[in-house]
N, C-alpha and C positions, 0 to 999 in steps of 0.2 A: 504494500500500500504506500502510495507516496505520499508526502508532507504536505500536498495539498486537497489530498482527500479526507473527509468528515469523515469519522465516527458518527452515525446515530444512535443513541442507547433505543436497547426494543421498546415496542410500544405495550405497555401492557395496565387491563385495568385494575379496578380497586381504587376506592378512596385512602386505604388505609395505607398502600403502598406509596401512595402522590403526596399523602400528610410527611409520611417517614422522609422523603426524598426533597419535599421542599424544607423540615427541619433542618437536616446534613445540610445540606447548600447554605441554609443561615448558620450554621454551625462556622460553615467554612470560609461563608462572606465574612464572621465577625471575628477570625482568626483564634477562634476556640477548636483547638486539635482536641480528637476522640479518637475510638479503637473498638472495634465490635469485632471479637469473635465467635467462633462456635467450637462446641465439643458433642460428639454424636452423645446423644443422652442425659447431656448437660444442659443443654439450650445453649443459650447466649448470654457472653460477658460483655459489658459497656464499660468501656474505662475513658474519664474526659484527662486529656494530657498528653504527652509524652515521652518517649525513652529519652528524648534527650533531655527534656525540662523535667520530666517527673511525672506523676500520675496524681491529680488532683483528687477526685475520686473514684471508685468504679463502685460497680453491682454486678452479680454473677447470677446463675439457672435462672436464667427469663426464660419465658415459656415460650413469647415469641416475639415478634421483631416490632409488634406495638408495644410492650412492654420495653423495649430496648429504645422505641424514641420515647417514651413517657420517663427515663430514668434518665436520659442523656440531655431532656428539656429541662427535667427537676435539677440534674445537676451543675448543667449551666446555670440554669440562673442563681442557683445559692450560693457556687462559686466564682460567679461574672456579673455582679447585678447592676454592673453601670454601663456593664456592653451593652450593644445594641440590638442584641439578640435579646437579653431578659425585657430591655424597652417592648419587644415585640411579641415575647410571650409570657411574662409575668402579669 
């Protein structure tokens, strides 16, 4: 693929998925790094931070990936609430 051809991400629906995806992007507009993984059987861990700066907070066995933007919202904003992200959803 060359350097001047797009990526489109698929198109796919659900509200629940477009909520999640427009959070991340405010996550990422308001320079709040996060880390969502999985573990088969575990669910899913949300950690807001980084390896290089640190891990602010995280939460582990989410069930599912609405729970994962409901902890990574709650934890911005407790730990960011003059960004502009908690402006927008606190």
């Amino acid at each position: 693929m060359s350097n001047e051809e797009t990526v489109k991400p698929p198109q796919v629906g659900g509200s629940a998925l477009n909520d999640g995806l427009g959070v991340f992007l405010d996550l990422y507009d308001s320079e709040i790094n996060f880390t969502i993984s999985t573990f088969w059987d575990s669910g899913y861990k949300a950690k807001l931070g980084d390896e290089m700066n640190g891990f602010k907070d995280e939460s582990d066995c989410l069930n599912n990936i609405q729970d994962v933007v409901r902890e990574l919202t709650r934890m911005a904003i407790q730990q960011y609430p003059d960004s502009t992200f908690a402006g927008k959803y606190a």
